[in-house]
N, C-alpha and C positions, 0 to 999 in steps of 0.2 A: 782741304787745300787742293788749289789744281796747280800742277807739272805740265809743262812741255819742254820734252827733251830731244834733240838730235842724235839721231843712232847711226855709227857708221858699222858696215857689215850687213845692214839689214836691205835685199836683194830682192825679196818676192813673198808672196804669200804666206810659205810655209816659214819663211823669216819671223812675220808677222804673228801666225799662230804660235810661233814658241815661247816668243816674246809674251804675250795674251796667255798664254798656256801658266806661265810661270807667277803671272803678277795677279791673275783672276780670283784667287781667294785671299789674297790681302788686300786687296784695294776697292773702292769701291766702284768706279769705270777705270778700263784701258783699254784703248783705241790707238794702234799701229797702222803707220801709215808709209811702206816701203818706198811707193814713188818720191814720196816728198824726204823718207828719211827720218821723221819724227814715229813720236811718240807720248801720247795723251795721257795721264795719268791722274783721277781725281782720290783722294785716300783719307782716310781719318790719321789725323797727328798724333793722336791717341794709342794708334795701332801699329803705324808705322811712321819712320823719317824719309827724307830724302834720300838722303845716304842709302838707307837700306834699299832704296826702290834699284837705287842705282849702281851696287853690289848686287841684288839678282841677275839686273842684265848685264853685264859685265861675266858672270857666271856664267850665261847662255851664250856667252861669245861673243858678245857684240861689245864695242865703243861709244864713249859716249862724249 
């Protein structure tokens, strides 16, 4: 399943890597993108929910 989410909070690269840092071993792509704000995410439903993708970053401080 593919996700695009709007992230508020997210400012600069090392935004992005955190984001990336936190989602890379359960999903199968994630691709942050601070200029624009989003947030790519492709994952097996199997593995994980929405929900879940979006209580991790919510974790790491961001808005969604």
């Amino acid at each position: 399943m593919k996700l695009n989410l709007s992230i508020n909070g997210m400012h600069c690269s090392s935004c992005e890597k955190i984001i990336k840092m936190e989602l890379e071993d359960k999903v199968k792509t994630v691709k942050a993108d601070s200029k624009k704000g989003e947030v790519f995410v492709e994952f097996d439903e199997n593995k994980i929910n929405e929900k879940e993708i979006k209580e991790i970053i919510k974790k790491a401080g961001y808005g969604i």
